[in-house]
C-alpha positions in Angstrom: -9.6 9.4 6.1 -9.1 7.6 2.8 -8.7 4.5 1.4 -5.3 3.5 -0.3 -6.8 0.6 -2.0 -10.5 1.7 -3.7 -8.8 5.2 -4.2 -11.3 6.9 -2.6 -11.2 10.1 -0.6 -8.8 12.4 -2.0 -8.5 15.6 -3.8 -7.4 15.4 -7.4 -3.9 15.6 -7.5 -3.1 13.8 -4.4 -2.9 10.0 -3.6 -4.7 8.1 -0.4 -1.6 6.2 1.2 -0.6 4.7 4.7 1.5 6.1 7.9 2.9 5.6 10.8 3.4 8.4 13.5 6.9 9.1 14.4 6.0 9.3 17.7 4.2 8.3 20.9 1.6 5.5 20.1 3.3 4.6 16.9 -0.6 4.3 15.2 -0.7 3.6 11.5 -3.4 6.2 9.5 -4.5 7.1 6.2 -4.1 10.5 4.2 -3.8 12.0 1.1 0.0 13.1 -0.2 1.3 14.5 -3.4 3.1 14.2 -5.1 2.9 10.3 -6.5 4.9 9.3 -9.3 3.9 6.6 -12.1 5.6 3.4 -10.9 3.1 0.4 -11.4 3.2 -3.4 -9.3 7.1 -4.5 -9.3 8.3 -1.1 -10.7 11.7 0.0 -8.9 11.1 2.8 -6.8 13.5 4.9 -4.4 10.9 6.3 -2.5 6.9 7.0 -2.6 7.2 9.9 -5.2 8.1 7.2 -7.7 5.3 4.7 -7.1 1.7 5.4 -8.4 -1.5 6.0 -6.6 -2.1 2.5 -4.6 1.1 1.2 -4.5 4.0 2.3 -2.4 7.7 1.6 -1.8 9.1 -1.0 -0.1 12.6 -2.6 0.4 16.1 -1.9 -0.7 16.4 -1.1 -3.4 12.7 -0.1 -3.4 10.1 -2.0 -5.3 6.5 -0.7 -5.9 3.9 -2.7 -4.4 -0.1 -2.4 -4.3 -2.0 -2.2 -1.1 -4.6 -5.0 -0.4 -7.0 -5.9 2.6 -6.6 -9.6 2.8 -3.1 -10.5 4.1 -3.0 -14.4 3.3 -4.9 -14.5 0.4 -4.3 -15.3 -3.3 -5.5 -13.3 -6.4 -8.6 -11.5 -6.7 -9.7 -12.9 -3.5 -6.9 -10.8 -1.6 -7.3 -7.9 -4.0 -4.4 -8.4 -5.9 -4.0 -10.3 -9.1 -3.9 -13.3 -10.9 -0.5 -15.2 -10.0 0.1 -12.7 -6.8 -1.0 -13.0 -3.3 -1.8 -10.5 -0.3 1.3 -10.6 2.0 0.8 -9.2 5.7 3.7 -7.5 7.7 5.3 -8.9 10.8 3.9 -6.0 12.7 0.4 -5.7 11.5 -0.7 -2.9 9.6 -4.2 -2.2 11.0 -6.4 0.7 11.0 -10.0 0.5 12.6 -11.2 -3.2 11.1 -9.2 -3.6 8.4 -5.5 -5.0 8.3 -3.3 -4.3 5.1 -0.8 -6.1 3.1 0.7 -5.7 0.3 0.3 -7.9 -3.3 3.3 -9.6 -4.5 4.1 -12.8 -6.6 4.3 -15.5 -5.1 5.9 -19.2 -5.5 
């Protein structure tokens, strides 16, 4: 496993990001995938190539967002920055004890 947020736990090359199988239980897991593109907080995206290591794509039309740890908190608290907050999904994203989110602005 790796983590998606600290960066941690992949080879050089190759990003730490979050799935969901296709099948069966439907379980969310980490693993490493290559290749990631460049694409920082907010940049458009049209898939995860596009989006740095950390972030991934979401939406259409896609918009790079970073992982975070603390769904419903603000700034540094939730991981993200100054002026954004740690948003959760309607389905959570969990794996093992931790539940992700993703850091966006917010009002």
């Amino acid at each position: 496993s790796c983590d998606p947020i600290r960066l941690t736990g992949c080879p050089a090359g190759s990003a730490c990001t979050i799935f969901q199988e296709s099948m069966g239980a439907m379980r969310y897991f980490t693993d490493c995938s290559a290749p990631f593109g460049s694409g920082a907080q907010g940049a458009a995206c049209t898939g995860q190539a596009n989006c740095r290591a950390g972030t991934s794509c979401f939406g259409m039309p896609g918009t790079c967002l970073t992982w975070c740890d603390r769904p419903g908190m603000i700034g540094a608290a939730g991981g993200c920055r100054l002026g954004e907050a740690c948003y959760g999904f309607m389905t959570p994203i969990r794996i093992g004890a931790t539940t992700y989110g993703v850091c966006d602005t917010f009002p």
